[in-house]
C-alpha positions in Angstrom: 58.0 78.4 33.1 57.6 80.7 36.5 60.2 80.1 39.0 58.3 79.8 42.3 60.8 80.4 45.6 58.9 80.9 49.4 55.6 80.9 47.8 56.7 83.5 45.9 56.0 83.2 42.3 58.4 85.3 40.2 56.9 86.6 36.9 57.5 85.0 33.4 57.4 87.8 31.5 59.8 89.3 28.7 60.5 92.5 31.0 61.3 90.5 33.7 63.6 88.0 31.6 65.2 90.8 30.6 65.9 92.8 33.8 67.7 89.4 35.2 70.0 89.4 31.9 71.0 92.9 32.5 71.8 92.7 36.1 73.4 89.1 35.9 75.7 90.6 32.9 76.5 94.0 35.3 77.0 92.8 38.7 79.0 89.8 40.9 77.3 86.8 42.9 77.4 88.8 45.8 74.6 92.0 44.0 72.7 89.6 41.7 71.9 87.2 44.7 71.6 90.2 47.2 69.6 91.3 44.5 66.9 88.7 44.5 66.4 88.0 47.7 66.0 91.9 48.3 62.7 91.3 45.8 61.6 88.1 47.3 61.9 89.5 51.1 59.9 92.6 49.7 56.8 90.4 48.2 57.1 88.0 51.5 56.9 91.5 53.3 53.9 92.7 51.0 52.2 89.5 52.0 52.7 90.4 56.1 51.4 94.1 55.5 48.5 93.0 53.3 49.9 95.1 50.1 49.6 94.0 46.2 52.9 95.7 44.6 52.7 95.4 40.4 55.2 92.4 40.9 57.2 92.7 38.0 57.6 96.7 38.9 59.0 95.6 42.6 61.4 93.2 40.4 62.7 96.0 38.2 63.0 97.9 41.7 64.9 94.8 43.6 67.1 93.9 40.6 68.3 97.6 39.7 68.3 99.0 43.3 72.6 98.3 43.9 73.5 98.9 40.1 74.7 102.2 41.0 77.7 100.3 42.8 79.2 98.8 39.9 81.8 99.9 37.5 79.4 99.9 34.8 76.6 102.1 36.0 78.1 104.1 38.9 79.4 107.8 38.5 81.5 109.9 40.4 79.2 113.0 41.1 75.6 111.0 41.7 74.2 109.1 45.1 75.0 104.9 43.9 70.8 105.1 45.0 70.0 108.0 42.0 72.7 105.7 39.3 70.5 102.3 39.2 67.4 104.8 39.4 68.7 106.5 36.6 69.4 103.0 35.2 66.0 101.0 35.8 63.8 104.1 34.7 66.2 104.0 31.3 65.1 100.6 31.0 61.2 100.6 31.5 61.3 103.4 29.1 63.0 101.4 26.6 60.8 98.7 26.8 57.5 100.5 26.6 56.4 101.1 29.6 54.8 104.3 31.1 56.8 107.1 32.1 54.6 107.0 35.4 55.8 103.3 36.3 59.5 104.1 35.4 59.3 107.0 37.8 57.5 104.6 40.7 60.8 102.6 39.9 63.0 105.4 40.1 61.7 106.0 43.2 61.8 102.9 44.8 65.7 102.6 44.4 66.9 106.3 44.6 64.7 106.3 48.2 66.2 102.7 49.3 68.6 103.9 51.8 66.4 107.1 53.5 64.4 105.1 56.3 60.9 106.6 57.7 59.6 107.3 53.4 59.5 104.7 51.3 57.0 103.1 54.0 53.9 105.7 53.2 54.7 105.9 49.8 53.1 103.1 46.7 54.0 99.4 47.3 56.4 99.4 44.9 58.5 101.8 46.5 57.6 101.0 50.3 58.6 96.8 49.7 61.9 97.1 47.3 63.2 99.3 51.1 61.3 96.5 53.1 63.5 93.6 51.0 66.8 95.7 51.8 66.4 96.1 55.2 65.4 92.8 55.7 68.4 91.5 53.8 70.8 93.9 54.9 69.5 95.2 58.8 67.4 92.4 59.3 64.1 94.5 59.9 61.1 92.1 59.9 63.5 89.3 60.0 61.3 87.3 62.6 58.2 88.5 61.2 58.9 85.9 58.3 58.1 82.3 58.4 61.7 80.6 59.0 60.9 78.1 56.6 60.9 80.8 54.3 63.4 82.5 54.8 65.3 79.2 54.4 64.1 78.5 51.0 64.9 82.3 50.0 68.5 81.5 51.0 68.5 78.2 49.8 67.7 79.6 46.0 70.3 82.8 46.7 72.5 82.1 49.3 74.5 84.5 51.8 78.1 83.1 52.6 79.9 85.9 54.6 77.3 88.4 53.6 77.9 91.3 56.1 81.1 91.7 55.8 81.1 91.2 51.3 78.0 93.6 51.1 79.8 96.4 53.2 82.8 96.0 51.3 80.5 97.0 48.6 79.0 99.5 49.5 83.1 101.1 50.5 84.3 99.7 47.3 81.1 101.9 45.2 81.6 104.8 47.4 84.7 105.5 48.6 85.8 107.5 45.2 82.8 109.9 45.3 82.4 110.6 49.5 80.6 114.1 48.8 77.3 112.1 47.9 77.2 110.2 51.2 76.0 113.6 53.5 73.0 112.8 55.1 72.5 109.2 54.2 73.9 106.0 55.7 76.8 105.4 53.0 78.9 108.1 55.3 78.5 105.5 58.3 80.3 102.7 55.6 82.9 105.3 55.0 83.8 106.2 58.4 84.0 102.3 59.1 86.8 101.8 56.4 88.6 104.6 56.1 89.7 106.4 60.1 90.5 109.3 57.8 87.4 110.2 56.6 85.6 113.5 57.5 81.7 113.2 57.2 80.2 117.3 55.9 78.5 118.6 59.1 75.1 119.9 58.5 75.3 122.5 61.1 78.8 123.3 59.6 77.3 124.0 56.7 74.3 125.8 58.1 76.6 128.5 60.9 79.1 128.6 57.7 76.7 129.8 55.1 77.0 133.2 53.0 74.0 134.9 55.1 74.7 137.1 57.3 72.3 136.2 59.9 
């Protein structure tokens, strides 16, 4: 039977049944929760914009989009975003669908965390980056019916939430820093550790083998 949350109405489908069983198996409370609301805050965002996302796509998206944080699916030389893209396209593949959707997916989660894209780009993609910042930054927040947003957290609550999901995001990056240039993660890095020394784009740019 479809579990309805908000209004939302998420799908009853094997693929869908199946993501959830991956994700619960792989990550904490903390993801898996984060995790959900990320997809219902992107369909209650869909809604607001006037968007029709394929909704068990957006799932894939929402569910995967933090894998790359945990022990099981992160690397050490790979963007956390680019792991659980990696990871969901593996797993539409493996369950039949078109290489086109996987790569929709792929995009969705490997674009999460670069603001000003996602937004022009297919619903899919532009609502799993509208669940994360409203979860995470609280974009759109009061653009949502309080009510809601109360049964959303209700369903999947948030105890202590900013401080557990930036401990996260340290805890998934701190061991590979090189893949946070240019993307927020080096802001979560500077915030833990007072040691660590973001790559400077024009460093890198002045310092380059040409000449001129």
């Amino acid at each position: 039977m479809a579990e309805t949350i908000a209004g939302i109405t998420i799908p009853d489908t094997p693929l869908v049944a199946a993501a959830t069983d991956l994700v619960r198996a792989a990550t904490n409370d903390l993801l898996f929760r984060h995790s959900r609301r990320v997809f219902l805050f992107g369909a209650l965002q869909g809604e607001r914009r006037g968007l029709s996302p394929d909704l068990e796509l957006l799932y894939v998206g929402a569910m995967f989009h933090d894998l790359g944080l945990t022990e099981r699916y992160g690397s050490t030389d790979l963007r956390f975003e680019v792991d659980g893209a990696h990871a969901a396209e593996r797993f539409l593949l493996d369950h039949g669908r078109p290489a086109q959707q996987a790569r929709k997916v792929w995009l969705a989660i490997a674009l999460h965390t670069t603001p000003g894209v996602p937004e022009f780009l297919d619903p899919e993609i532009a609502l799993v980056t509208a669940g994360v910042e409203t979860d995470v930054l609280g974009i759109g927040y009061r653009d949502l019916d309080p009510e809601r947003i109360a049964e959303v957290i209700a369903a999947h609550p948030r105890p202590d939430f900013k401080r557990q999901i930036l401990a996260a995001f340290n805890q998934g990056n701190r061991h590979r820093p090189q893949t946070t240039f240019g993307n927020v993660n080096a802001d979560v890095l500077a915030h833990f550790d007072p040691n660590f020394v973001r790559d400077d784009f024009v460093e890198i740019i002045l310092r380059s083998d040409w000449p001129e």
